[in-house]
PLY file of the C-alpha trace (Angstrom):
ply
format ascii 1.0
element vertex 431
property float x
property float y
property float z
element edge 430
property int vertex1
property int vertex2
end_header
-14.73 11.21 -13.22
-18.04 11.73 -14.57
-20.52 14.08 -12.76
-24.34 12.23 -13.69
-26.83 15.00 -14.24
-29.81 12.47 -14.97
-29.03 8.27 -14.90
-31.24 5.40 -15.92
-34.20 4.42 -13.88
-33.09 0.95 -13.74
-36.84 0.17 -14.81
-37.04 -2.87 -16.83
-39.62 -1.98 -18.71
-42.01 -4.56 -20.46
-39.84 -6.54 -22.55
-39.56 -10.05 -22.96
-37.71 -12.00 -20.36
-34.76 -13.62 -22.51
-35.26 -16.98 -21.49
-38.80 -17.48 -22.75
-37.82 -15.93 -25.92
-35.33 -18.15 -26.65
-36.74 -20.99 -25.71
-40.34 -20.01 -27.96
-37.75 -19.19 -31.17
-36.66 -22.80 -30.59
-39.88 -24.06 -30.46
-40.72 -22.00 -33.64
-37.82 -23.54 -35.36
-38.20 -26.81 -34.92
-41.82 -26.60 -35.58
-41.10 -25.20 -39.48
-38.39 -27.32 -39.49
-40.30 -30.38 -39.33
-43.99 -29.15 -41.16
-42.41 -25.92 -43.66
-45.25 -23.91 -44.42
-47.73 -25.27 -42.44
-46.23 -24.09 -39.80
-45.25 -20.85 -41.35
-48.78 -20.78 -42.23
-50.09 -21.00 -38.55
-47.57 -18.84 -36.90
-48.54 -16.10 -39.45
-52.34 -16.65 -38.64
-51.71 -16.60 -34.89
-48.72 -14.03 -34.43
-50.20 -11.62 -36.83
-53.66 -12.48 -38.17
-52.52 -12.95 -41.72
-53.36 -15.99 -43.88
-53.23 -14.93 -47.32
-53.36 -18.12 -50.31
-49.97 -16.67 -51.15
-47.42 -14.63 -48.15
-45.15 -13.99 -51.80
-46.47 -10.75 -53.74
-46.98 -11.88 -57.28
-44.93 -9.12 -60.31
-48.26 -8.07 -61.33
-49.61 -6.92 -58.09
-46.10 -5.14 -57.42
-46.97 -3.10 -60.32
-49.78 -2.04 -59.12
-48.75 -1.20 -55.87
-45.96 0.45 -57.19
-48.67 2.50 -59.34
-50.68 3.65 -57.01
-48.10 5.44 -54.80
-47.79 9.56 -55.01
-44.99 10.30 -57.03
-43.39 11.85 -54.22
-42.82 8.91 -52.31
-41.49 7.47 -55.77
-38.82 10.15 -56.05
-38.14 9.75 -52.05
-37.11 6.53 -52.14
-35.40 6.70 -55.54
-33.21 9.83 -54.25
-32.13 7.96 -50.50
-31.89 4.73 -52.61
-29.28 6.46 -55.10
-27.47 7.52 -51.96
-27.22 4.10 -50.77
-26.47 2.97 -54.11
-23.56 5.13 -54.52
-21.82 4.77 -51.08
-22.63 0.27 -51.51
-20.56 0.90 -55.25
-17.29 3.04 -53.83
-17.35 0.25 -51.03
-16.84 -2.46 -53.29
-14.46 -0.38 -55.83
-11.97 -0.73 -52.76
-12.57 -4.23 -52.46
-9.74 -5.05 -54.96
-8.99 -8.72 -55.90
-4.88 -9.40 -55.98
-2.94 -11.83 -57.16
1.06 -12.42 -56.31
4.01 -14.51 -57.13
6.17 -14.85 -53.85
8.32 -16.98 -54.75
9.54 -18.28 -58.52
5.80 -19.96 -60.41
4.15 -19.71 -56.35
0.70 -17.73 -57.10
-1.19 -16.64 -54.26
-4.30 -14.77 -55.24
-7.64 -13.23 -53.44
-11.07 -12.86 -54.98
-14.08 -11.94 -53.56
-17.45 -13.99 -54.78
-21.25 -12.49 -54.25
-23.19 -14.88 -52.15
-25.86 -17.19 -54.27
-28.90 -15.96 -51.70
-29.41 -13.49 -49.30
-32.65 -12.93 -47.12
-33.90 -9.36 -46.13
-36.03 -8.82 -43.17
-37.71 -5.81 -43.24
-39.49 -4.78 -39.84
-43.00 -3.20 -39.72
-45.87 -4.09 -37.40
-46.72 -0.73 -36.03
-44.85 1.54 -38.46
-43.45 0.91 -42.22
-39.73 1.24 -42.30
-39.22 2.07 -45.75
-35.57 2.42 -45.33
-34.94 -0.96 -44.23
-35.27 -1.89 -47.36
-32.65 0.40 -49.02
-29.97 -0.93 -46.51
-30.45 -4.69 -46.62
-31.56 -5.26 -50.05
-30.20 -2.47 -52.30
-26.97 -3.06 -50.50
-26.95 -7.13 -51.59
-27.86 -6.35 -54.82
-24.92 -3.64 -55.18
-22.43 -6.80 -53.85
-23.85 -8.95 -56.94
-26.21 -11.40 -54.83
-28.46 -12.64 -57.58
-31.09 -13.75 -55.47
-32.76 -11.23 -52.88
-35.48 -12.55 -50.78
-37.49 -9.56 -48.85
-39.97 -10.41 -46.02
-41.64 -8.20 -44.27
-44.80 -8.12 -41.82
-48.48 -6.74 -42.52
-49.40 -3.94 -40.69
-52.82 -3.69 -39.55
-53.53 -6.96 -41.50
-53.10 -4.70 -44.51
-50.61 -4.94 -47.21
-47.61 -2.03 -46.48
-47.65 -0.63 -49.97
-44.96 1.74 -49.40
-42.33 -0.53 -48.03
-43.29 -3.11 -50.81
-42.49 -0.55 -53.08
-39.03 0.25 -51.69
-38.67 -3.20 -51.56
-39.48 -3.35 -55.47
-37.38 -0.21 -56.03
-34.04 -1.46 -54.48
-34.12 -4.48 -56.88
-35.93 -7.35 -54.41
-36.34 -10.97 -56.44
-38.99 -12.33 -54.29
-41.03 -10.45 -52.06
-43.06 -12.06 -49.23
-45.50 -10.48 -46.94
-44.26 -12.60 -44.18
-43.16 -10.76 -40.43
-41.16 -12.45 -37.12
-39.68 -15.77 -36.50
-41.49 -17.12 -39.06
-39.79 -15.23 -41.54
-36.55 -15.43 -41.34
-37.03 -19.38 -40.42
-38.55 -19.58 -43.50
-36.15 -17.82 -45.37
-33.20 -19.78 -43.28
-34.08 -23.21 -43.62
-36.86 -23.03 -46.81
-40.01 -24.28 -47.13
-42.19 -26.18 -50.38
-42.44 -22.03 -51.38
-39.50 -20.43 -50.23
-36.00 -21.81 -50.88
-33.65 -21.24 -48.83
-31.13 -18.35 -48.70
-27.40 -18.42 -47.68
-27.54 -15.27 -45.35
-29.59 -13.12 -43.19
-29.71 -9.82 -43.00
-31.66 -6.61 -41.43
-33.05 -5.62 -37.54
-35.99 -6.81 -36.13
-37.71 -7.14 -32.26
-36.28 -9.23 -29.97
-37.64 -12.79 -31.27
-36.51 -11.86 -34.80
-32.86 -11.13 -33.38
-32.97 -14.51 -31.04
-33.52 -16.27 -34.22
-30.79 -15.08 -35.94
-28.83 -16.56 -33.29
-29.92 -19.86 -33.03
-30.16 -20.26 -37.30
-26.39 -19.08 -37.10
-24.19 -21.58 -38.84
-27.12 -22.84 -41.03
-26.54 -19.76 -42.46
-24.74 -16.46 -42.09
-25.96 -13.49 -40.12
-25.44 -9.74 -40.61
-25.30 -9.28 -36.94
-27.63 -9.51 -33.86
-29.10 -6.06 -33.18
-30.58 -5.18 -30.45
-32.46 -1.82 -29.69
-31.21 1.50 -31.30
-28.58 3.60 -29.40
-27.67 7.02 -29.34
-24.87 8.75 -27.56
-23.82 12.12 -28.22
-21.25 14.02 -27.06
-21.20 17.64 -27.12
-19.12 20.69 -26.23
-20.05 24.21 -24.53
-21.03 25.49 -28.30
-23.67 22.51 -28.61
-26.83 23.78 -28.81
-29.03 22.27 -26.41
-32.13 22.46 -28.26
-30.95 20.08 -30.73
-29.29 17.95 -28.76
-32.41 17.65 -26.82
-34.09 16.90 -30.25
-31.87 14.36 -31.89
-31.39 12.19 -28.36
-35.41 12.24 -28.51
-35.35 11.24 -32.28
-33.62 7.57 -31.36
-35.44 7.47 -28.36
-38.88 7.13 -30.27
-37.60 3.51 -31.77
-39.00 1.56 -28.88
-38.97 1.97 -25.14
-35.98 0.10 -24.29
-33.58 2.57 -26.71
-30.86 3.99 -24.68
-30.09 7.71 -25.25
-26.95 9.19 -23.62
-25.55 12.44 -23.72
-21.41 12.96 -22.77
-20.62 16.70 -22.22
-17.95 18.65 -20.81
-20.68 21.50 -20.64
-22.78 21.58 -17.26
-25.02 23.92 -18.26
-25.60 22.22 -22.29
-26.77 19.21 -19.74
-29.15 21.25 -17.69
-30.22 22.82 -20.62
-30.66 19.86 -22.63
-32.64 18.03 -19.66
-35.08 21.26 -20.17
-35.61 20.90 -23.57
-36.48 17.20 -23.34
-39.03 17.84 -20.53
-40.62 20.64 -22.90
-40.64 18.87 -26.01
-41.75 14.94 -24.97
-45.62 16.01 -23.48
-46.48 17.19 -27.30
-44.08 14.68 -29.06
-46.50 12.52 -30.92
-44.33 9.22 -30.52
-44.60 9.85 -26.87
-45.76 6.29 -25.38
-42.13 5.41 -26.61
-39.85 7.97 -26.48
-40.78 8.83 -22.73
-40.51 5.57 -21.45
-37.19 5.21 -23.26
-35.63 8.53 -22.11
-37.59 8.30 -18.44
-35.07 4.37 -18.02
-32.77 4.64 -20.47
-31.64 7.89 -20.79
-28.19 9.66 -18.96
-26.35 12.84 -18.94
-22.82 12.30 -18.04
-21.03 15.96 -17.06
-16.77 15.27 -17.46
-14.00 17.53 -16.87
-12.75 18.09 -20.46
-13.38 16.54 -24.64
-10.84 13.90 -23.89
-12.61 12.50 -20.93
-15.84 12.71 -23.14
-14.26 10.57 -25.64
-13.18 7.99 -23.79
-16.25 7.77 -21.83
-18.32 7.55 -25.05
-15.81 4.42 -26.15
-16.47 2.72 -23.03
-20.28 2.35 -24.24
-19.49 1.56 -27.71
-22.88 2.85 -28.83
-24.55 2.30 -31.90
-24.61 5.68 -33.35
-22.39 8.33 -31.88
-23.21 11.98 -32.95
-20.40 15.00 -32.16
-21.54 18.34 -31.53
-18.16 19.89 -30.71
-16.44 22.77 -31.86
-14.22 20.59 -34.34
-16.15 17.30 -34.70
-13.60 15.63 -37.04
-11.30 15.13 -33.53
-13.63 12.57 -32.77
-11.90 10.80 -35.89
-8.46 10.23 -34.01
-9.94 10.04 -30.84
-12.70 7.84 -30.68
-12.54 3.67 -32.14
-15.78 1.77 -30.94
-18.90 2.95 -32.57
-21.28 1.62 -35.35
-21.52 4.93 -37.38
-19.78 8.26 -36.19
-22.25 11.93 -36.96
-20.28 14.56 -37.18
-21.15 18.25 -36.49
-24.42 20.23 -36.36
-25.01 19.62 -40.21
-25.74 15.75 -40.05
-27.89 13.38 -37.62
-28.38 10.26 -36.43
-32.06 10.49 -38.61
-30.10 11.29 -41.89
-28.05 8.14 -41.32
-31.33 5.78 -40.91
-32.90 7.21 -43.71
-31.41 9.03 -46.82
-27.72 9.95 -46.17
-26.45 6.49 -48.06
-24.37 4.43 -45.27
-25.76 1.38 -43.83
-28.36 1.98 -40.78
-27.94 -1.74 -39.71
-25.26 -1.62 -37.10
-23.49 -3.12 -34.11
-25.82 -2.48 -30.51
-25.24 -3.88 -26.64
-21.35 -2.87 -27.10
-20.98 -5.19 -30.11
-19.22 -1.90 -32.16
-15.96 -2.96 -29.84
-15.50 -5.58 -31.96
-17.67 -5.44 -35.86
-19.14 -2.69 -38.03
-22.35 -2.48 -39.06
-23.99 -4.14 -42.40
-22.17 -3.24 -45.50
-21.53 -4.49 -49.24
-18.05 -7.05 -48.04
-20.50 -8.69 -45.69
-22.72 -10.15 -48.98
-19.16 -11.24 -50.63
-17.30 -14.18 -49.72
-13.44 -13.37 -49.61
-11.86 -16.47 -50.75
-7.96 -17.40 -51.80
-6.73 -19.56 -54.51
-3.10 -20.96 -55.10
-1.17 -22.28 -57.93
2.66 -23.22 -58.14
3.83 -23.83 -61.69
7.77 -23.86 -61.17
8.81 -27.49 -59.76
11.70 -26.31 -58.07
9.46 -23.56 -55.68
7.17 -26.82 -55.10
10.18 -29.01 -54.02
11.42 -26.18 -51.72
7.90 -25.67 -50.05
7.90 -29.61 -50.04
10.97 -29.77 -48.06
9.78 -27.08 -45.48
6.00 -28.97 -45.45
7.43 -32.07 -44.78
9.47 -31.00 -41.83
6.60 -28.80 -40.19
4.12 -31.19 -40.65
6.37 -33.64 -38.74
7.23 -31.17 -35.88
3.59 -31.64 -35.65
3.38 -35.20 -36.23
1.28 -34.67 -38.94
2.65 -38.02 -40.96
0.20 -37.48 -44.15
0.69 -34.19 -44.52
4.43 -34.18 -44.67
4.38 -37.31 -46.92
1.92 -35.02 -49.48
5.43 -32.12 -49.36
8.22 -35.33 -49.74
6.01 -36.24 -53.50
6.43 -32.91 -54.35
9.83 -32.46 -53.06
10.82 -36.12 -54.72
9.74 -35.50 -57.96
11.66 -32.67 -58.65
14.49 -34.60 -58.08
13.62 -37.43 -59.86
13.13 -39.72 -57.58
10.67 -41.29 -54.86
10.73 -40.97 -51.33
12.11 -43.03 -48.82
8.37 -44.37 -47.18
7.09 -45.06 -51.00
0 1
1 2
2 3
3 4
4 5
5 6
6 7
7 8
8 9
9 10
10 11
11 12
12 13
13 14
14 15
15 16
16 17
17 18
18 19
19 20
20 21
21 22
22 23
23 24
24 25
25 26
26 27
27 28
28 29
29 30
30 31
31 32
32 33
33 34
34 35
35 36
36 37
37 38
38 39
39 40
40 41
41 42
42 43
43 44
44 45
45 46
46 47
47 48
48 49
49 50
50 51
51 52
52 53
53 54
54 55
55 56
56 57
57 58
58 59
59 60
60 61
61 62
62 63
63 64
64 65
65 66
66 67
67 68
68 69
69 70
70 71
71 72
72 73
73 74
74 75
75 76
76 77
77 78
78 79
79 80
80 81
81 82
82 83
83 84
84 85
85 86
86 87
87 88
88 89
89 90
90 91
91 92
92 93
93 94
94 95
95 96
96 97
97 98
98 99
99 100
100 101
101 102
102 103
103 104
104 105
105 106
106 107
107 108
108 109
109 110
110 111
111 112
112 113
113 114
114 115
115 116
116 117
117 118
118 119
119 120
120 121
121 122
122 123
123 124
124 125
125 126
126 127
127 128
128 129
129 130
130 131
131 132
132 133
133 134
134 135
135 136
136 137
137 138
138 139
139 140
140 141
141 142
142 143
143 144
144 145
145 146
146 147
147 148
148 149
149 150
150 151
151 152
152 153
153 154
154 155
155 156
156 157
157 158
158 159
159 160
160 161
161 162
162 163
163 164
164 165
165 166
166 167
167 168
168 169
169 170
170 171
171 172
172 173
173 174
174 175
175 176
176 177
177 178
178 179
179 180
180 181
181 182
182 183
183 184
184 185
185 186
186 187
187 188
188 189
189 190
190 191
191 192
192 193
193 194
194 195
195 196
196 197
197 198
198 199
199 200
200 201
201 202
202 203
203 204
204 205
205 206
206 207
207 208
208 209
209 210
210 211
211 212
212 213
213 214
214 215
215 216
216 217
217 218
218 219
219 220
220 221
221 222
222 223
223 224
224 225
225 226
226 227
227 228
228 229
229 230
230 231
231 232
232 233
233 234
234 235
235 236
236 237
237 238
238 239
239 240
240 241
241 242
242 243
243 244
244 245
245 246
246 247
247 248
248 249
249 250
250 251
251 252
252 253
253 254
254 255
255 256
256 257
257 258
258 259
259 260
260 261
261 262
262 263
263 264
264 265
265 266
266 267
267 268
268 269
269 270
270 271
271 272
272 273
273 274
274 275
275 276
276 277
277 278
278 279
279 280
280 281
281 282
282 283
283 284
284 285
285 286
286 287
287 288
288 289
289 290
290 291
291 292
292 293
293 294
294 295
295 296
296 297
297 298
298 299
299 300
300 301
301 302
302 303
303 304
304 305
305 306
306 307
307 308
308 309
309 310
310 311
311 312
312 313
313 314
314 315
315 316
316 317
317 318
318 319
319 320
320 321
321 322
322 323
323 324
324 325
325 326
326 327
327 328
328 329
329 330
330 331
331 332
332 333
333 334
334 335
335 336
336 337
337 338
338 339
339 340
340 341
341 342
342 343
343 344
344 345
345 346
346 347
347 348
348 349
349 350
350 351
351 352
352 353
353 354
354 355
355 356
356 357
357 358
358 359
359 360
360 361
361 362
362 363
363 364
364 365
365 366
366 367
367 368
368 369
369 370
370 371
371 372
372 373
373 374
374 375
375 376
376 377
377 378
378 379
379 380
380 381
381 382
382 383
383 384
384 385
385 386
386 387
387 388
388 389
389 390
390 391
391 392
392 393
393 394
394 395
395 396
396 397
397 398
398 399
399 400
400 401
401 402
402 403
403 404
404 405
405 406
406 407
407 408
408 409
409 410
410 411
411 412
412 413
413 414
414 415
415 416
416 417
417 418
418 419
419 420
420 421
421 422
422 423
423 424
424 425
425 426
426 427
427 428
428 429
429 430
């Protein structure tokens, strides 16, 4: 039993009501559906007061984009980028393609084929997320996709130089200066300027995530995201200070980001709670993280590390950081999270930005059933056959045309008796 130290307000905050967001997405759909980039025109114009002749950024102005950045942010982006890189490559080393005769001349075999298109949807609007990019488009490009498509929004009605150059940097074909609904619509269904891509991938705000729903089975989705989570648990050696500082760090995404703390440690909850309250008057992201912490945020007190872990599975949180004693536990213990942080020396932060796994992951309890973004989910997994011996293809005849006929499945079985005939020279009995 859990002893609550500090539970949510129960506030709801100022976010959409579901309902009118989907049924504005649909409306947004529809619309680009019928009138392509008219529409897309309009919607950019009115949602974001951008109406550019051209939403795609020509080579020549990447280049100079690219150019004008300090080298600094150059060799920050290359360095997280590499780490991305890397970790995308081992991923799809393990992905190995098999092949296997099970019975005499039966070949069953697995490969695994890069998507033709995939779409990358970069947030901004108030704040460039450079590292967006790194995830959703360095990771397709690491999986073979040939064709990367990158939106992402103005900021300010300005161009966001730095995230088109991490765009440029993880390998981004086109690159559009294109934000919301009408985005990934475009991308989705294609437009006279923009054709269309196979998947979808990368977070956005509520609309963005609504229309990755509702374009679902057009094309494929990464997942549906919802705001960033953090749950950490932590023993008696946790120090409170920076617990207090990483559950603030995820709770500066947006006010609506839930930030839990497990312990078995009353006073590293008391403590913690002490530490927020100091540190969120001066914290510049403020107008966020307090809201988020103030109706979001819990401290759960339980009687031992067991209790903690099976407490934090019950929310199956997004990211799930351990500050125990002997954080690798959590390995055995714990099974429904997007990414697991383990020990003092990492962070949830490192994760979204420069440690090199995938910071697009499974929110609202979704990690009890998918992982996050990663290289298989650009890759088709597909299966071939082949039976060269005739006798193995008049023995799976036989059995075909029997099960198909326990089925009463007439066609199919008469497709095993051909099989089965001709290897006995003869034909079958219906012919």
């Amino acid at each position: 039993m859990a002893h609550v130290l500090k539970a949510p307000s129960g506030a709801t905050g100022a976010g959409p009501d579901r309902e009118a967001v989907r049924e504005r997405v649909a409306s947004v759909i529809a619309d680009i559906r019928s009138r392509g980039d008219s529409a897309v025109r309009e919607y950019s114009a009115k949602f974001d007061q951008w109406n550019p002749d051209s939403f795609r950024v020509d080579p020549d102005e990447i280049e100079r984009i690219v150019a004008r950045q300090p080298q600094q942010l150059i060799d920050d982006i290359e360095f997280a980028q590499r780490q991305v890189r890397q970790f995308a490559q081992r991923q799809l080393d393990s992905l190995g393609e098999i092949e296997v005769e099970t019975l005499p001349g039966v070949h069953l075999g697995q490969k695994h084929i890069p998507l033709s298109a995939a779409g990358a949807y970069v947030p901004g609007g108030r704040y460039p997320l450079l590292a967006s990019a790194h995830m959703t488009i360095l990771t397709a490009k690491a999986a073979g996709v040939p064709r990367v498509v990158a939106c992402t929004p103005p900021i300010q009605e300005s161009i966001p130089e730095s995230t088109v150059t991490a765009m440029h940097l993880a390998g981004a074909d086109e690159i559009y200066l294109l934000g919301g609904v009408q985005a990934v619509v475009a991308q989705a269904l294609g437009t006279e300027t923009m054709a269309p891509v196979d998947m979808l991938a990368g977070p956005g705000n509520a609309y963005v995530a609504e229309a990755k729903r509702q374009l679902f089975g057009e094309v494929g989705v990464d997942l549906i995201a919802g705001p960033t989570e953090i749950l950490i648990v932590a023993d008696e050696h946790a120090d409170p200070f920076t617990v207090a500082v990483d559950l603030l760090s995820q709770a500066e995404h947006g006010p609506d980001s839930p930030a839990v703390l497990v312990t078995d440690s009353e006073a590293v909850g008391r403590a913690t709670l002490e530490h927020i309250e100091r540190l969120l008057p001066d914290m510049p992201t403020r107008d966020f993280a307090e809201q988020s912490w103030r109706e979001h945020g819990e401290v759960q007190v339980v009687s031992d590390l067991e209790s903690a872990y099976a407490l934090a599975d019950s929310y199956a949180s997004e990211h799930v950081q351990i500050l125990t004693q002997e954080p690798r536990v959590a390995l055995d213990r714990m099974r429904n999270y997007g990414a697991l942080f383990l020990g003092e020396g990492t962070c949830v932060s490192y994760g979204d930005k420069v440690i090199g796994t995938n910071h697009v992951l499974p929110t609202g309890g979704a990690a009890r059933y998918t992982g996050g973004l990663w290289v298989g989910k650009y890759l088709k997994t597909v299966t071939y056959q082949e039976v060269t011996d005739s006798e193995s293809s008049a023995r799976l005849g036989e059995v075909c045309g029997r099960a198909s006929r326990a089925e009463h499945f007439e066609g199919h079985a008469r497709s095993g008796d051909v099989r089965a005939a001709k290897h006995a020279g003869t034909r079958p009995d219906w012919a």
